[in-house]
Every structure is written in structure tokens, then in C-alpha cells.
C-alpha positions in Angstrom: -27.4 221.6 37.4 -24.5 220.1 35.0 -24.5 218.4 31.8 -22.8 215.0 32.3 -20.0 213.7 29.5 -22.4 211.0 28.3 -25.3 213.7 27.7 -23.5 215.8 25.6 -22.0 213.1 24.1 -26.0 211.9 23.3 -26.5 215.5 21.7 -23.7 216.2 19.7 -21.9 212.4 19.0 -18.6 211.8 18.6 -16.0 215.1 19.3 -12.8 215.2 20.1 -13.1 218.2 22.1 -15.9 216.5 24.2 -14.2 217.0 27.8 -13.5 220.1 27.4 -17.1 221.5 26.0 -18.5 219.5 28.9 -16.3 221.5 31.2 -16.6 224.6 29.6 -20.2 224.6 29.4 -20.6 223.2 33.3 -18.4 226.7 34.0 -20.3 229.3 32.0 -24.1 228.1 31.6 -24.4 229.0 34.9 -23.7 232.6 34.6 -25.9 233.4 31.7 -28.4 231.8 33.9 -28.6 228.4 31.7 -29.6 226.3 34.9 -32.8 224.2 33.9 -33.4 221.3 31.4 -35.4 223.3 29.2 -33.0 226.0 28.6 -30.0 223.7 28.8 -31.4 221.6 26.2 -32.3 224.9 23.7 -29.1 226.3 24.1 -27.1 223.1 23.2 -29.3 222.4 20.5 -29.3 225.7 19.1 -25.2 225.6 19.3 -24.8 222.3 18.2 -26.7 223.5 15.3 -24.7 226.4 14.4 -21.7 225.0 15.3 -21.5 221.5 13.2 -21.7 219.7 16.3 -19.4 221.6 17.8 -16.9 221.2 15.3 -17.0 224.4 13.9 -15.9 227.8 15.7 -15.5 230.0 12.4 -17.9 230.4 9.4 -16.3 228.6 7.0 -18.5 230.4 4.0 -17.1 228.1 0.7 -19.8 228.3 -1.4 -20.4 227.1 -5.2 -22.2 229.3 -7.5 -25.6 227.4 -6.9 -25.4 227.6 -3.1 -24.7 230.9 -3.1 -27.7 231.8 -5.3 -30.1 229.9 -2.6 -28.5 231.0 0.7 -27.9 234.6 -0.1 -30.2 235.5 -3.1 -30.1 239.2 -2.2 -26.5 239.5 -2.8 -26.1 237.0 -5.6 -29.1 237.4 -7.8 -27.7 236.0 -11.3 -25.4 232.9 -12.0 -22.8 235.4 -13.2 -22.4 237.4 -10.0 -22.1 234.0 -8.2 -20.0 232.4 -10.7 -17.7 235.3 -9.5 -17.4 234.9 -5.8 -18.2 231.0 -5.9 -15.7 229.3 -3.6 -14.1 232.4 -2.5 -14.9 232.8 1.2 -13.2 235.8 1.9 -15.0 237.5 -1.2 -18.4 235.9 -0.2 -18.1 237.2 3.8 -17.1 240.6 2.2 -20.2 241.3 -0.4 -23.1 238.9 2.0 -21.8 240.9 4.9 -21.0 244.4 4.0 -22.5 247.5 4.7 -24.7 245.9 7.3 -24.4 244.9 10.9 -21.9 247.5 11.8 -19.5 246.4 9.0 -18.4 248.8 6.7 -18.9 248.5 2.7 -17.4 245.0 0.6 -14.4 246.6 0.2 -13.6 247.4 4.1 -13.2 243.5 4.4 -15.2 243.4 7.4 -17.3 240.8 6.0 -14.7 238.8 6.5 -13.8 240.1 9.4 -16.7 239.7 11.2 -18.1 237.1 10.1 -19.9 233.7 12.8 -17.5 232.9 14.6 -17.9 230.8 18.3 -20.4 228.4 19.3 -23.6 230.6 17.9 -21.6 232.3 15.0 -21.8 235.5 16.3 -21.7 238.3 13.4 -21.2 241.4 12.3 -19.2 244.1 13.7 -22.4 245.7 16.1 -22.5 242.4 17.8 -19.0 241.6 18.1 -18.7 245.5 20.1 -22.0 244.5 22.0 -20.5 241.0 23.2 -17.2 242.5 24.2 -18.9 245.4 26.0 -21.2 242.4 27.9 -18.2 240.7 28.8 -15.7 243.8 29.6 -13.3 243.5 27.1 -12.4 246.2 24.4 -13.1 244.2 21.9 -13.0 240.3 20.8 -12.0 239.9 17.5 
């Protein structure tokens, strides 16, 4: 089973990309078994989700002080503390992401590192080594 130009094009609107996800996903759905409607239709919704419409491949994590105080309470409990990291990606990743998932503490700048990248924002440094050791590769980042 293949997804046609026109029904990708019905899920995720307008891209400029849209051949090639078409042709991209025709090759590797098939391998990870993604062969009916059901589970064609959860996984592109699921990725169009995380992925802007397939627009976005990296995390993009540009926060004000506001957003980052409702998205990742835990690591920016006060206006102050997020006042501090607010549109700083690279700061955000590090203290949101660090010491968990593999990655080591804020200051390793795995964070950042690892943070979503791909289609379903893969991350944190455990998955990134569990995804490359799926696909064979030493690593993928």
C-alpha cells in the first residue's frame, strides 16, 4: 500500500518538500511494517504533529519567559528562572533536557545536543544510541 501525492497533500497542506516525503515515506513505511490505513493514517498524523506539518526536522525550543513556565514547569518554576533562559534555545535544551534521557548534566550541552530532531523529534541521548543501534549505525547525531 502507498500514500498518493494528493493524500499527503490532504494531511499535511501545502509543503514544499511534498514529493519527496511522499517518496520517502512510500520507501520506508514499509519496513517498519506501516502497511494498512489505520497505521498509515496514526503515523502521519502523529509526525505531522510533531513535525509542523512536516516543516520542522529540529526542535526549534525559542521560548518567552511565560511559555516556558507552562511547557516545562519543573524546570522553570519562577518568572525569574525563566526570565533567564527565555528565548535562549540552546540554554532552554540544556537545563529542560539535562541530566535525563541519557544526557548528561545542563552544563554537558547535551540538551542541546540531543534534543527532537526528525519527523517524531526523537530525544535524548538513550534514544538517539537506541535508534542508531536499530538502524546499524554508530551513532546518528
Amino acid at each position: 500500500m502507498e500514500i498518493t501525492k494528493e493524500q499527503l497533500q490532504s494531511c499535511i497542506g501545502k509543503n514544499a518538500y511534498l514529493d519527496y516525503w511522499v517518496h520517502a515515506l512510500n520507501e520506508i513505511l514499509p519496513e517498519y511494517e506501516i502497511n494498512t490505513p489505520q497505521r498509515m493514517a496514526a503515523f502521519i498524523a502523529q509526525t505531522a504533529h510533531e513535525s509542523g506539518n512536516y516543516v520542522f526536522l529540529k526542535e526549534n525550543l525559542n521560548y518567552k519567559a511565560a511559555s516556558l513556565r507552562r511547557v516545562f514547569p519543573k524546570y522553570f518554576p519562577d518568572d525569574a528562572t525563566a526570565a533567564r533562559y527565555a528565548n535562549k534555545p540552546e540554554m532552554i535544551a540544556n537545563r529542560a533536557y539535562g541530566g535525563r534521557m541519557g544526557n548528561g548534566p545542563e552544563e554537558s550541552g547535551d540538551g542541546w545536543r540531543y534534543r527532537g530532531k526528525g519527523l517524531i523529534q526523537l530525544t535524548g541521548k538513550d534514544n538517539y544510541t537506541r535508534y542508531a543501534e536499530k538502524i546499524g549505525r554508530a551513532h546518528v547525531w
